[in-house]
LOTI-194323 format. One record per atom (N, C-alpha, C): x, y, z; residue in three letters. Coordinates in steps of 0.001 Angstrom, whole numbers, padded with zeros to 6 digits, always signed. Example, Ala and Ser with C-alpha at 12.3 -4.5 7.8 and 13.67 -1.06 7.14 Angstrom:
BEGIN
+013190-005690+007800ALA+012300-004500+007800ALA+013200-003300+007800ALA+012850-002250+007080SER+013670-001060+007140SER+012900+000030+007870SER
//
This chain:
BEGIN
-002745+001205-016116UNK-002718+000764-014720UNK-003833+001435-013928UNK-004239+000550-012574UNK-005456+001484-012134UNK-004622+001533-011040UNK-005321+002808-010159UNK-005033+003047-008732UNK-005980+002873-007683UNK-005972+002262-007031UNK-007065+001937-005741UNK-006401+002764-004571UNK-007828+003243-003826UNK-007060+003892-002645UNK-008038+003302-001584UNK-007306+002868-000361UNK-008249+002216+000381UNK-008126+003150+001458UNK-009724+003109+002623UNK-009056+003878+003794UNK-009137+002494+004769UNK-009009+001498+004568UNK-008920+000940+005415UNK-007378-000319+005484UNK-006955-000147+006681UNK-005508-000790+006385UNK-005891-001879+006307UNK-006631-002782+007315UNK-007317-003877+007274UNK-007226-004491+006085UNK-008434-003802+004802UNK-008739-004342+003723UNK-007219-004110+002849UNK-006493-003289+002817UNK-005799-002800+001939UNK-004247-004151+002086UNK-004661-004919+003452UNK-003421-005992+003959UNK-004154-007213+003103UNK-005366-007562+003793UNK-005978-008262+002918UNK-005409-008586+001504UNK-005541-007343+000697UNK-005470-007307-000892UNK-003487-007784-001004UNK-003132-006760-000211UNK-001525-007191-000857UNK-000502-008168-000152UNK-001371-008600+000799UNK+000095-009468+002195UNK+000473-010210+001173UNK+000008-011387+000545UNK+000250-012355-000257UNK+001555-011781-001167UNK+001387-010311-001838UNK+002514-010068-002734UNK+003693-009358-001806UNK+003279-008864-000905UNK+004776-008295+000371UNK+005369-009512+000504UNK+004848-010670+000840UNK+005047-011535+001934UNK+005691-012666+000610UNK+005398-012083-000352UNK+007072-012693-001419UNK+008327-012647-001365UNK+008545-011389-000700UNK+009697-010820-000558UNK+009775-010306+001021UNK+009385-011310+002102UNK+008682-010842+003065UNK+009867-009990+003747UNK+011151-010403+004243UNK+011685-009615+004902UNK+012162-008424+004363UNK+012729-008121+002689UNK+012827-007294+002189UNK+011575-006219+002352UNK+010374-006903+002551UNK+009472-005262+002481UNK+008493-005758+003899UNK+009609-005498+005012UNK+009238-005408+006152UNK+008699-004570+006995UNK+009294-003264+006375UNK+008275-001915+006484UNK+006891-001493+006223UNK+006672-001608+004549UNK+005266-001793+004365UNK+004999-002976+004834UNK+004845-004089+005158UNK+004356-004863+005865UNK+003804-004609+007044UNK+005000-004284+007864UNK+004843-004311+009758UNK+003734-002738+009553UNK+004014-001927+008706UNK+003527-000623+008890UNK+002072-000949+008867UNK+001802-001381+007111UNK+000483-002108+007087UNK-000218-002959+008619UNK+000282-003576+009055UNK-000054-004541+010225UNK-000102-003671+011765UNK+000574-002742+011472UNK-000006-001956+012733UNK-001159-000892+012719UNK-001249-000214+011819UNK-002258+000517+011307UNK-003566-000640+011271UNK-003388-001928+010612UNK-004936-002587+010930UNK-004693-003177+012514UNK-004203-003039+012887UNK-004170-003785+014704UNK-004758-001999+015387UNK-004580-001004+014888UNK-004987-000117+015232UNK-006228+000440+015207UNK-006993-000072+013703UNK-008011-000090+013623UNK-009109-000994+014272UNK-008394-002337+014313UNK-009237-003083+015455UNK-009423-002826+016527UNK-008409-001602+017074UNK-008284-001426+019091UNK-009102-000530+018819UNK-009349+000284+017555UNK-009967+001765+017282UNK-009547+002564+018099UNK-008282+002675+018331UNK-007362+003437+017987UNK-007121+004488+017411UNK-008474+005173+016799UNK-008329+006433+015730UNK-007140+007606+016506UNK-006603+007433+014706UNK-005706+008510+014638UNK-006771+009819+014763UNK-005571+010969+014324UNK-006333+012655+015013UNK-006936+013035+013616UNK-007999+013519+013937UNK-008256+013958+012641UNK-007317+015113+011695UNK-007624+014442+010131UNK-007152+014641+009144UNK-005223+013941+009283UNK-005115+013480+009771UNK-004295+012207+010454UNK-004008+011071+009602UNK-004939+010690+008564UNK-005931+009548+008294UNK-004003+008769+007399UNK-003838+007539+007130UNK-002942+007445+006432UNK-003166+007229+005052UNK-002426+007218+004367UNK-002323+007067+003016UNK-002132+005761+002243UNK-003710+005317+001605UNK-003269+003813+001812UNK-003235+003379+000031UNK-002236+002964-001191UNK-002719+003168-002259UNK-002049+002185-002954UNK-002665+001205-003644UNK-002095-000233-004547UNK-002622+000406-006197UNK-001047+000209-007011UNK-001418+000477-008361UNK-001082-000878-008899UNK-002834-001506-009673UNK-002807-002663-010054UNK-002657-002726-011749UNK-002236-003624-012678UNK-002376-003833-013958UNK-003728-004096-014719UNK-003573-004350-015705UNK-005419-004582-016249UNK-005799-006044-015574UNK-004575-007082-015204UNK-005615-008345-014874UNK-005244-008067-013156UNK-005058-007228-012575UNK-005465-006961-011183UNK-004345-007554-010656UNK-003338-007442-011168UNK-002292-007802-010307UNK-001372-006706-009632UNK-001456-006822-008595UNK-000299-005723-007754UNK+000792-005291-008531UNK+000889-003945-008729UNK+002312-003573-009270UNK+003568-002686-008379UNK+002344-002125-007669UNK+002902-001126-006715UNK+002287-000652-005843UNK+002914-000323-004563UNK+002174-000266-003059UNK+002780+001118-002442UNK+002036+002066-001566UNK+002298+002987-001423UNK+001505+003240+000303UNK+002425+003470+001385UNK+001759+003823+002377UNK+002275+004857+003166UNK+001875+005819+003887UNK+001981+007155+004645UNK+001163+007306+005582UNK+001759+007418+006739UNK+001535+008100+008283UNK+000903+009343+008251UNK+000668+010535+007443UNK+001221+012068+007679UNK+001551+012237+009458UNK+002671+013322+009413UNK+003517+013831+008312UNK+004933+012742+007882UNK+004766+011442+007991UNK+006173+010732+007811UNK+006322+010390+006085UNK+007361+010196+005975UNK+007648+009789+004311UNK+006994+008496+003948UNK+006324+008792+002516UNK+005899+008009+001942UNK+007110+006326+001680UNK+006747+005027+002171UNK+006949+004023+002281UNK+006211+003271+000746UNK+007301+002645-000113UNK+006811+002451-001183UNK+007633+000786-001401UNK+006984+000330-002216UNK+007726-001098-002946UNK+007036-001379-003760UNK+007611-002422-004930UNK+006910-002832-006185UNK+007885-002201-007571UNK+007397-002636-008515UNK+007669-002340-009615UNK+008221-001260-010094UNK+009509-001071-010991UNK+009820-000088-011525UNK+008723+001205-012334UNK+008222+000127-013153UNK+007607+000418-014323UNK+005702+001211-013871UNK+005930+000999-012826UNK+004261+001065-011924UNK+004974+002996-011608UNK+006219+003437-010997UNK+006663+004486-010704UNK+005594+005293-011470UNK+005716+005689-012645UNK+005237+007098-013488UNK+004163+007261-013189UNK+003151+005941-013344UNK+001823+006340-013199UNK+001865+007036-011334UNK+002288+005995-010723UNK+002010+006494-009021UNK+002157+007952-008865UNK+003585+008513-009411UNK+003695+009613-009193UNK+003255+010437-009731UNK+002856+010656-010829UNK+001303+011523-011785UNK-000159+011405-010859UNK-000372+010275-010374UNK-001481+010240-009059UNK-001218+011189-008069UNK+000033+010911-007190UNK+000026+011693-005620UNK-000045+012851-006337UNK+000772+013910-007633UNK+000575+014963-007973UNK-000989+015895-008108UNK-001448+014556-009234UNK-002629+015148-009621UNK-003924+015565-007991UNK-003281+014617-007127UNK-004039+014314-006084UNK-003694+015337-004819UNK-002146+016221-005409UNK-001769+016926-004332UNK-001481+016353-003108UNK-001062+015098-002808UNK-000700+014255-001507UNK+000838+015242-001270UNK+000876+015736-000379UNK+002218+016335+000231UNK+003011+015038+000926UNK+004286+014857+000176UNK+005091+014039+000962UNK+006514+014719+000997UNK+007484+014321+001997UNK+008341+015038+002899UNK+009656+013931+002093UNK+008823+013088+001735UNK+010524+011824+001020UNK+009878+010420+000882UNK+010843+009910+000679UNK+010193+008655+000658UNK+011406+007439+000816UNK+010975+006431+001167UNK+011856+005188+001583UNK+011264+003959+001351UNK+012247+002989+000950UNK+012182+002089+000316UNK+013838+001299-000198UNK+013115+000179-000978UNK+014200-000468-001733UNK+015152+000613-002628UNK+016029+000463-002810UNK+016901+001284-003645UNK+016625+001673-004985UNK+016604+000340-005894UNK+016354+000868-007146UNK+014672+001468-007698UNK+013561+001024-007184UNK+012351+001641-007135UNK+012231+002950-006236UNK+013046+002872-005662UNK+012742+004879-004938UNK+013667+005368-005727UNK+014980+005017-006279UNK+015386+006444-006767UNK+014803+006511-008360UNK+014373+005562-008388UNK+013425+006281-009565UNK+012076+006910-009430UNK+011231+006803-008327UNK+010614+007074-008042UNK+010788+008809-007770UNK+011951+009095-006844UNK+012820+010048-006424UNK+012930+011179-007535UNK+013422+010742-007899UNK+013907+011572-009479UNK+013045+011997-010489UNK+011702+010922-010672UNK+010499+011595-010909UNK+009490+012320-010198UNK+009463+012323-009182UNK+008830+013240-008237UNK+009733+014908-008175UNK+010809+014553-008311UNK+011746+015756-008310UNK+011269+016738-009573UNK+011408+015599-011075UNK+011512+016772-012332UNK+009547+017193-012327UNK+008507+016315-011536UNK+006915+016707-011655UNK+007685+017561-010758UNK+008378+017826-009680UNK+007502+019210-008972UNK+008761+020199-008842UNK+010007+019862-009103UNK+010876+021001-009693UNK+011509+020870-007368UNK+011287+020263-007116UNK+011776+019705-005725UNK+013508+019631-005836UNK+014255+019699-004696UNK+014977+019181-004589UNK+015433+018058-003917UNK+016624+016852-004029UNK+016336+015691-003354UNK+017945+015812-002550UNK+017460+015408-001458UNK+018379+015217-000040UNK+018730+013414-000118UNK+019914+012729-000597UNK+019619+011570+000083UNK+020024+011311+001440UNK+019165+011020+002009UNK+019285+011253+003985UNK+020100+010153+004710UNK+019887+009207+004004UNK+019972+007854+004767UNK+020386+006676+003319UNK+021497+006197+003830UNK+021942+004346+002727UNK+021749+003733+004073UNK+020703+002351+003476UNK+020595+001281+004711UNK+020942+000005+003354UNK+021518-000933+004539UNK+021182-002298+004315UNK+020377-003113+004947UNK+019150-003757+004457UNK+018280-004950+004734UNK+019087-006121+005106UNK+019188-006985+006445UNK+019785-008248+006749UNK+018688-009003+007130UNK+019000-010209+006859UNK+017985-011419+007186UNK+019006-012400+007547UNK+018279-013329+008789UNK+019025-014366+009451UNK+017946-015617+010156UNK+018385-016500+008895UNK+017735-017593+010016UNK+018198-018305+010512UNK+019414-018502+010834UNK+020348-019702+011647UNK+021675-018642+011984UNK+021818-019301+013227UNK+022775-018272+013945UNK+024574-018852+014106UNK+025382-017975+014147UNK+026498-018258+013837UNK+027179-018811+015356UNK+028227-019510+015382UNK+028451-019793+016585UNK+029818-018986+016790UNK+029716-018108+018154UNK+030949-016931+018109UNK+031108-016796+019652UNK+032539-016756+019888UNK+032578-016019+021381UNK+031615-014943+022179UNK+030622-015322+023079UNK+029775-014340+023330UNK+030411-013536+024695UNK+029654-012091+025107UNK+030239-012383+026588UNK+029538-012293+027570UNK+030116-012494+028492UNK+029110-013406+029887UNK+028003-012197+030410UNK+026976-012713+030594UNK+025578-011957+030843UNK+024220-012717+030613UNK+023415-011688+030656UNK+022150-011999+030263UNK+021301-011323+029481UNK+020890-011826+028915UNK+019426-011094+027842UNK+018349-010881+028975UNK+017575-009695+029180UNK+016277-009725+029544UNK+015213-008495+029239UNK+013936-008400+029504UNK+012926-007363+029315UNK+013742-006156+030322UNK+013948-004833+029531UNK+013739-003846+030072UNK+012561-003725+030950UNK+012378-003166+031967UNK+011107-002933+033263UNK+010945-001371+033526UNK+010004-000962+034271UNK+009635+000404+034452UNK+011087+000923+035766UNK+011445+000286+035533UNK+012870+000706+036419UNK+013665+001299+035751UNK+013579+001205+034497UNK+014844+000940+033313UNK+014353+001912+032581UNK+013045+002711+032790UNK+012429+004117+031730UNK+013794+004858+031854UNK+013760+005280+033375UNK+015057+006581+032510UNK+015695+006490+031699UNK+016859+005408+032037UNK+018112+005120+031826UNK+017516+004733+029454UNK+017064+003858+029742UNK+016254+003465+028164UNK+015908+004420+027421UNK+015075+005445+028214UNK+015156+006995+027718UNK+015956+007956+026514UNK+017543+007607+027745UNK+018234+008361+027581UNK+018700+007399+026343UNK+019293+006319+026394UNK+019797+005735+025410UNK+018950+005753+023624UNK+017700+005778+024107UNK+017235+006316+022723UNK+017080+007690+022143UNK+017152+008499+023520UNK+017642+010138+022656UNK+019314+010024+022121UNK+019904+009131+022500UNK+021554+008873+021754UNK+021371+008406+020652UNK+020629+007252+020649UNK+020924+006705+019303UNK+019873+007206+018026UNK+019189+007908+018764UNK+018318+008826+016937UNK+019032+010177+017174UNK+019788+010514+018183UNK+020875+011932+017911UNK+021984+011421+016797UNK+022481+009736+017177UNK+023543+009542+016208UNK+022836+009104+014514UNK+021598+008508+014426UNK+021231+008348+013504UNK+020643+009913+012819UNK+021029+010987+013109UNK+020652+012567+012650UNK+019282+013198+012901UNK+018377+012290+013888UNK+017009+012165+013974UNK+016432+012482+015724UNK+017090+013685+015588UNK+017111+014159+017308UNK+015721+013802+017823UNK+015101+013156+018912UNK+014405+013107+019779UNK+014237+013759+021196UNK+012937+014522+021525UNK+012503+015412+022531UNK+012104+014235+023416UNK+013284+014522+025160UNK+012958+013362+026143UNK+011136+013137+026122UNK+010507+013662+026272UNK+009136+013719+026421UNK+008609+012697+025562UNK+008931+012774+024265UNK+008720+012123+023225UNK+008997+010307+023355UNK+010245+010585+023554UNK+011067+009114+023585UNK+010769+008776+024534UNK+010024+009224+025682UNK+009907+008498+027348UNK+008891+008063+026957UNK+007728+008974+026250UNK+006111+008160+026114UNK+006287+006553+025108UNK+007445+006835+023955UNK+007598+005773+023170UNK+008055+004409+024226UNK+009145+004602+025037UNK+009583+003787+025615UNK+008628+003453+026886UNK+007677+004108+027725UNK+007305+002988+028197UNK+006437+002281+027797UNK+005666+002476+026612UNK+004407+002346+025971UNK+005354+001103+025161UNK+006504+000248+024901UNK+007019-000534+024583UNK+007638-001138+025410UNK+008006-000885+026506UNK+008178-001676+027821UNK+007503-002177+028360UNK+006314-001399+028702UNK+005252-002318+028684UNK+004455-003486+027925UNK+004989-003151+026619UNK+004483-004378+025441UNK+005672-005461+025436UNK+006653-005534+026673UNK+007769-006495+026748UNK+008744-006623+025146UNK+009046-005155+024257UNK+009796-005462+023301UNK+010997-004412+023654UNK+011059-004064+024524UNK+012752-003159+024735UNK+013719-004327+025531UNK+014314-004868+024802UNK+015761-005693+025347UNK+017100-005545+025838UNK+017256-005923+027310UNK+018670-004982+028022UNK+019314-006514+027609UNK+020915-006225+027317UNK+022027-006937+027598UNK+022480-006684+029043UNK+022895-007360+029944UNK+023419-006947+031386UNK+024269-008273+031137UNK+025626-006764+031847UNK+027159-008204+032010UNK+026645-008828+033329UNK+028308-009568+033757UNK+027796-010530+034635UNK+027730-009708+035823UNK+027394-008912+036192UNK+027511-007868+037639UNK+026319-007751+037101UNK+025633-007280+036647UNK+023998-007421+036038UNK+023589-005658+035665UNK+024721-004547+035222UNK+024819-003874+034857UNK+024123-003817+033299UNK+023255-003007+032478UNK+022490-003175+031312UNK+024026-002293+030758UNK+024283-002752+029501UNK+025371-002438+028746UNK+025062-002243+027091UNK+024320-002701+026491UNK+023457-002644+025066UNK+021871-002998+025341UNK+021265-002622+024416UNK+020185-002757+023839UNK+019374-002734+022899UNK+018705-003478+022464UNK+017575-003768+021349UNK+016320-003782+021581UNK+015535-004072+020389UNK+014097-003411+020536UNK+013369-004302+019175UNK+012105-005663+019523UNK+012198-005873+018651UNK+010632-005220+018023UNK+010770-005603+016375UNK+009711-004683+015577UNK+008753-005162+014671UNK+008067-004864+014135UNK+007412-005535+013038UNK+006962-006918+012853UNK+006299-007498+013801UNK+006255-008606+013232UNK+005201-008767+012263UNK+005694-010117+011696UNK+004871-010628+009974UNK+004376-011797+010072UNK+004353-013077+009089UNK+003987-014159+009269UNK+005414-015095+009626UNK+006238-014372+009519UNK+007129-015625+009801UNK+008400-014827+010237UNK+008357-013610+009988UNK+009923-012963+010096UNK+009610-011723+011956UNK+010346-011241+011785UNK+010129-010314+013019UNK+011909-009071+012888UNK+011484-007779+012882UNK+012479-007328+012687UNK+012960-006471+014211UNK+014819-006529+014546UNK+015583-006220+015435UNK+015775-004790+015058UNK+015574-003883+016069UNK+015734-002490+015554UNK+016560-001524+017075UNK+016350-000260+017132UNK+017395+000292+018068UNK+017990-000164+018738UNK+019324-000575+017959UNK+020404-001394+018392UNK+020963-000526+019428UNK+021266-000259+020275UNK+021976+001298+020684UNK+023029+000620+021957UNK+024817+000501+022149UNK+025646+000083+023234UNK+025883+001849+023576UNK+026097+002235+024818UNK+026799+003634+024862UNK+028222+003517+025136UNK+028747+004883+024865UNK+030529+004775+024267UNK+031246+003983+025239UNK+030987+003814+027005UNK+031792+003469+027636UNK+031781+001742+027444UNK+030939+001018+026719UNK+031118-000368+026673UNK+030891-000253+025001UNK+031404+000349+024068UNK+031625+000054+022751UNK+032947-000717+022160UNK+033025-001859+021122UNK+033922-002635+020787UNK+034454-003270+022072UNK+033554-003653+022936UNK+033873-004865+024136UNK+033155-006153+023448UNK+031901-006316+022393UNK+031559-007141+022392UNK+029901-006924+022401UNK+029696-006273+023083UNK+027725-006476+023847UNK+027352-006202+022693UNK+027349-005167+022249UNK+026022-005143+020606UNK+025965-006306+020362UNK+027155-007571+019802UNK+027153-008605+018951UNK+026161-009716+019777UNK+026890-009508+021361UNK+026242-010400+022286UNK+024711-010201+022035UNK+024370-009208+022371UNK+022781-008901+022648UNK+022224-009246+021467UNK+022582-008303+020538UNK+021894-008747+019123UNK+021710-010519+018456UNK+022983-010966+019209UNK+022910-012355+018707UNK+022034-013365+019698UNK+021655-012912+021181UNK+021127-013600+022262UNK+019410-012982+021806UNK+018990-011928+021319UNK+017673-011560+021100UNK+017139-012179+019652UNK+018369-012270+019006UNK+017835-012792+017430UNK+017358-014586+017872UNK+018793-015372+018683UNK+018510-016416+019162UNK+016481-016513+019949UNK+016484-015706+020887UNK+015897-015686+021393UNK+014012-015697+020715UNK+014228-014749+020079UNK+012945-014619+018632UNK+013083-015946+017773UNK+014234-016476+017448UNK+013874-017512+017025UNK+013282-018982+017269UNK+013466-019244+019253UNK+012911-019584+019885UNK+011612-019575+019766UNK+011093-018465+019951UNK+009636-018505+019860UNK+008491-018398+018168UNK+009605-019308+017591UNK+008805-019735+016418UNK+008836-018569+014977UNK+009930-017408+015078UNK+009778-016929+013823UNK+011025-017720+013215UNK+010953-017242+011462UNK+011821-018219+010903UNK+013034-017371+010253UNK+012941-016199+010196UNK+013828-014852+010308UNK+013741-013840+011036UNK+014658-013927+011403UNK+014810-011649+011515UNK+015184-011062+010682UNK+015450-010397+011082UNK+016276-008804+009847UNK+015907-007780+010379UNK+016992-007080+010237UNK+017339-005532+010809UNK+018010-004669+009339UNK+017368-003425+009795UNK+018609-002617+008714UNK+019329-001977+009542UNK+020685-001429+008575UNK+022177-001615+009539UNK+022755+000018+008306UNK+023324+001110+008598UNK+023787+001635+008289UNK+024611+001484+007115UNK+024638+001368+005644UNK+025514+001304+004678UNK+026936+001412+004830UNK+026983+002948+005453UNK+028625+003164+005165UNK+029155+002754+006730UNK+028267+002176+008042UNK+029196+001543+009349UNK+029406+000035+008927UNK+030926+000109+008176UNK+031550-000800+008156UNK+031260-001729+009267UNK+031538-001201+010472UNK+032002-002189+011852UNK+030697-002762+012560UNK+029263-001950+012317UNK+028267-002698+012535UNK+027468-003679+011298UNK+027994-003594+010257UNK+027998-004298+009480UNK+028540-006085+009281UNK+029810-005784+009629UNK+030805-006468+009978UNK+030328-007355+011284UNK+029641-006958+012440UNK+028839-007202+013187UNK+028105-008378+012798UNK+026732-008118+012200UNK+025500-008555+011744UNK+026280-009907+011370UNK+027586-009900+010085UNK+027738-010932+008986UNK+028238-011763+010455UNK+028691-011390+011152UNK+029677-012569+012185UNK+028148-013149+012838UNK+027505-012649+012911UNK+026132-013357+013812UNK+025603-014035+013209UNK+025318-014037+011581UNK+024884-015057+010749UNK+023873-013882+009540UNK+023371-012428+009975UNK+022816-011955+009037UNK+023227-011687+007709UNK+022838-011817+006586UNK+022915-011852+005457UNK+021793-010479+004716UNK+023002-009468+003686UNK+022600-008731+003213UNK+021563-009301+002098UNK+020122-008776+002162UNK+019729-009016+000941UNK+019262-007776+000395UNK+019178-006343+000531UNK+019143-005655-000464UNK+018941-003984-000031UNK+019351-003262-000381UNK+019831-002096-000325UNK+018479-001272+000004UNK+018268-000260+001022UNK+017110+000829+001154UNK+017741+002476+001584UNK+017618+002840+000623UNK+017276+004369+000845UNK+016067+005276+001348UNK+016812+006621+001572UNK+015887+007589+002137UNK+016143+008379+001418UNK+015013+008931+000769UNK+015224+010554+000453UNK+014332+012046+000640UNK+014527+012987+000724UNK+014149+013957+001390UNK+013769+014862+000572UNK+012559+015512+000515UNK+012297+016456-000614UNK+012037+017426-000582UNK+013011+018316-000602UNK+013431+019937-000326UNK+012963+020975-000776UNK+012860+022187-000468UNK+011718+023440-001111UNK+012449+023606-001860UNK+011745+022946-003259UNK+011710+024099-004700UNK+010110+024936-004605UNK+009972+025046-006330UNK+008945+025652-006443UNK+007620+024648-005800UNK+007279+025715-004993UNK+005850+025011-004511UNK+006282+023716-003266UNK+007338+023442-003254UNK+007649+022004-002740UNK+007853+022508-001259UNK+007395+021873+000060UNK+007390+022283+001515UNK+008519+021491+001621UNK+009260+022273+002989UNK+010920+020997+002794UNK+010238+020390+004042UNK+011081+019172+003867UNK+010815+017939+004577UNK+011354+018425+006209UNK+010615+018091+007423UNK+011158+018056+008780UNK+011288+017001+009472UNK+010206+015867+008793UNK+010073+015033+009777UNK+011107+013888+009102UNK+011384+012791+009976UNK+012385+011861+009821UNK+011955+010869+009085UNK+010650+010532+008730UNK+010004+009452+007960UNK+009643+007739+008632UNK+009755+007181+007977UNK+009297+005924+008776UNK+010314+005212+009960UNK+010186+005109+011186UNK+010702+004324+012663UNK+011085+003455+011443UNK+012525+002773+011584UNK+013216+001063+011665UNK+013766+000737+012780UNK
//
């Protein structure tokens, strides 16, 4: 197998969209990730130095994609492709000394991936995170409740703020207000933070949409706070923003949804999303030589 390393995301989308975009909503991450990194390079946008990301396709002898590999530093390596492509990749980042903190992906190609990265560097592995991948292209018809979908506004920074230091406190992935205020208005302004407001016009849930691709677009910080939980609004909102994206011409969504929350799970299937396939996180802890992981790895 050979390994190509590109520094340019641009070229490196070029080479693989065609094989992501097989399995497009399943590898919506390397995708959207890929696609912002070259939208970044076009604004030139440069990242900080030594910043640079990690861009790396391991192809077969007749040049066919086997395996795809991309990194932010310092976030976890984002991987998909082939079982069988694993050994060589991970004998590369070694020989190459690439420091990674974990990695995420489809289930059965990271934990093998996982497990060989563990016995090359004598690491230990944290699994951090079970997600499920949902995809939905036709929407279910369900009691909604009365309100409206609309753009969060620079009115709505605080309050939006606060709701996303809740929901990466509940996802184990604490956020510094400073942090989450620059994220949120810098996406409020790009018109993708979505308030639910009941009929008094009170904001009660919210979403945030992500990634878009050639045809799919993914729903991400789902976040209702405790005093309007199991009234309904997550399902509402989530199902009025998925409606809503589909309006404007994509032909799926998909969100990932917590493995073991039964009840937001349970959620998704009543709206019309459909599980198609399992993603893990894992975390790679100081053994010998091995730096332990701090950072949270790739935004969904």
């Amino acid at each position: 197998m050979i390994i190509k390393k590109y520094i340019s995301a641009a070229e490196m989308l070029a080479r693989a969209e065609d094989v992501l975009t097989e399995k497009e909503a399943e590898n919506n991450l390397p995708l959207g990730l890929l696609k912002r990194l070259a939208k970044e390079e076009e604004n030139k946008n440069a990242r900080e130095e030594g910043e640079s990301p990690l861009l790396v396709l391991v192809e077969n002898e007749s040049e066919h994609i086997e395996f795809i590999m991309v990194q932010t530093p310092p976030q976890n390596l984002v991987i998909c492709g082939n079982e069988e492509a694993v050994e060589r990749a991970v004998l590369w980042l070694k020989e190459n000394k690439v420091d990674i903190p974990g990695v995420v992906g489809c289930k059965p190609v990271v934990e093998k991936f996982a497990n060989k990265w563990k016995d090359e560097t004598e690491c230990n592995l944290q699994l951090f995170m079970k997600q499920k991948i949902y995809k939905l292209e036709t929407l279910k018809e369900f009691p909604r409740k009365k309100g409206r979908l609309c753009y969060a506004t620079e009115d709505d920074i605080a309050l939006v703020t606060y709701w996303t230091q809740c929901f990466y406190e509940e996802a184990l992935e604490p956020k510094e207000k400073l942090q989450a205020e620059e994220f949120i208005m810098k996406e409020i302004k790009c018109n993708r933070i979505f308030l639910w407001r009941d009929e008094n016009g009170v904001p009660v849930s919210m979403a945030k949409r992500s990634r878009e691709s050639e045809n799919g677009v993914t729903v991400s910080l789902v976040y209702t706070p405790d005093e309007y939980k199991k009234q309904g609004y997550a399902t509402t909102c989530v199902a009025a923003m998925s409606e809503w994206l589909l309006k404007e011409g994509f032909k799926f969504c998909s969100l990932y949804t917590d493995a073991d929350n039964h009840v937001s799970n349970r959620v998704y299937l009543k709206i019309g999303y459909e599980p198609i396939a399992d993603s893990v996180e894992y975390r790679f802890i100081s053994g010998t030589g091995q730096k332990k992981a701090e950072d949270s790895g790739a935004s969904i």
